[in-house]
N, C-alpha and C positions, 0 to 999 in steps of 0.2 A: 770079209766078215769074220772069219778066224783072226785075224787081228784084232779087232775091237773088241771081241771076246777076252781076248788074254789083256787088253788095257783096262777094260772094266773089273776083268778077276785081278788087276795088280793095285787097283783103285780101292776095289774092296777088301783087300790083305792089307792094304798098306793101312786104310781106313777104321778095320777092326783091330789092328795094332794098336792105333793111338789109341783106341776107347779104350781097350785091355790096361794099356799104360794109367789112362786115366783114372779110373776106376780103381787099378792096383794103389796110386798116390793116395786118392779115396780114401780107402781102407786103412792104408798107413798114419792119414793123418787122423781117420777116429780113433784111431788107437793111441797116438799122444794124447788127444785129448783124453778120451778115458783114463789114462792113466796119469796125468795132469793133475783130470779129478779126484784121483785118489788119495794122491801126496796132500789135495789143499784139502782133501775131506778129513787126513788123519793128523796133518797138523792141524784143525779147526778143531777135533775132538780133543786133543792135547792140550788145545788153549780152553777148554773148556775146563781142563783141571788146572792147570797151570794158571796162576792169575797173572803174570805178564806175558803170556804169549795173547794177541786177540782171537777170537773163536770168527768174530761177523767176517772180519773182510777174506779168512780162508773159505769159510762155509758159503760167501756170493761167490768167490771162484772158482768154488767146486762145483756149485749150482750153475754158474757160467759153462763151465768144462762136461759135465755129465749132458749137459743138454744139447750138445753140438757135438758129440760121441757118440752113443745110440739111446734108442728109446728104451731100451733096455734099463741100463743102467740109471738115466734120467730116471723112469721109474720105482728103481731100486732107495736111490737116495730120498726122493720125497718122501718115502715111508719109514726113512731112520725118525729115531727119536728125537734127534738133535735138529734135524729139520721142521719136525712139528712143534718141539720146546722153539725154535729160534724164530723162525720165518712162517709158519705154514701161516698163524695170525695175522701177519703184517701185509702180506701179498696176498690173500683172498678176503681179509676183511679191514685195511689198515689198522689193525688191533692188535696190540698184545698183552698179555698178562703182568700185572708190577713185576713179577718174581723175574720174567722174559726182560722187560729193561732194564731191571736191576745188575742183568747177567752181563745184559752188553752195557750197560752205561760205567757199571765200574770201574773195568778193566781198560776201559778207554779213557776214562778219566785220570787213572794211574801212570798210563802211558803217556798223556797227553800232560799231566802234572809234573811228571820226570822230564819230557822237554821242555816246557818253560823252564823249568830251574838248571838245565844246562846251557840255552841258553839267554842267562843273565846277561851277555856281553854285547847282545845281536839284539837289539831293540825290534828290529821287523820281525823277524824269527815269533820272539815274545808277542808279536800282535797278529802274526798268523794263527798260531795255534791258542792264540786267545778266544779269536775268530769261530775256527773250529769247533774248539770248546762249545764256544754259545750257541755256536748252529746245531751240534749234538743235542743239546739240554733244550731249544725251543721247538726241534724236529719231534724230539720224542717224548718232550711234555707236554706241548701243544697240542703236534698236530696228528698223532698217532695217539690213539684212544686206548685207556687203559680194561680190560677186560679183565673179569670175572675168573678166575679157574674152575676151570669143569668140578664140580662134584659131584664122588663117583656114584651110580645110579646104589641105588637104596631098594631091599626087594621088603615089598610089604608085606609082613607078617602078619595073616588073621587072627581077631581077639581069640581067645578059647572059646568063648561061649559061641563063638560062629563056628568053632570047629568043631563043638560037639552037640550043632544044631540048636540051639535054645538062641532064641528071640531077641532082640533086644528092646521089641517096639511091648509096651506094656497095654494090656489089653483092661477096659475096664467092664 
């Protein structure tokens, strides 16, 4: 009986080991990823100034990154600015604002304009990002609806004569 005792306690030592182990890698890998997220979230705001760096594809893989790192930080991002300016329209209502495609469509087009004209010598090249191109421009002229910008609430201000009690409705 004392035997099977010490197999089962070497069973369960050995057993909460691995988990410990587990669990420890866990940890390890939310934390590349968070900090994953961070490098694509500050080159995406960089390309946000920058017109040749692109802002979209760092900002979906910081958005990729922050959300398989904790809820924390997944939280944190959705409420930058650049998240609500980029994406928060296109992913809860496939809509964005002209100003929003404007921002991504240019810089893609510039980038996307500077490889065709390199390469001139690579005829498939030139019909890839031909390709590309066109799929951009009928993706998000098409099929992604252009929305409205918020304007910003207005507080209405009563006439005088309501604030200094007198009438408007005329009595005969």
């Amino acid at each position: 009986m004392d035997q099977t005792k010490k197999k089962r306690s070497r069973f369960l030592n050995a057993f909460q080991q691995s988990n410990d182990e587990q669990r420890s890698k866990r940890v390890i890998i939310r934390h590349l990823w968070g900090a994953a997220g961070v490098c694509c979230f500050g080159l995406g705001a960089l390309g946000a100034i920058l017109p040749l760096l692109p802002t979209t594809p760092f900002i979906l893989l910081a958005a990729l990154c922050f959300a398989r790192s904790s809820k924390k930080l997944d939280s944190w991002f959705r409420k930058t600015k650049l998240y609500k300016t980029v994406f928060e329209g296109l992913l809860t209502r496939r809509a964005m604002t002209l100003s929003a495609k404007l921002k991504l469509l240019i810089p893609i087009t510039l980038l996307l304009g500077v490889s065709f004209v390199l390469m001139s010598e690579f005829m498939p090249g030139r019909i890839i990002v031909a390709t590309i191109f066109l799929g951009h421009i009928v993706y998000f002229g098409f099929m992604v609806k252009t929305e409205k910008p918020e304007s910003p609430t207005r507080s209405v201000v009563p006439s005088q004569s309501v604030l200094l009690g007198h009438s408007t409705v005329q009595e005969d």
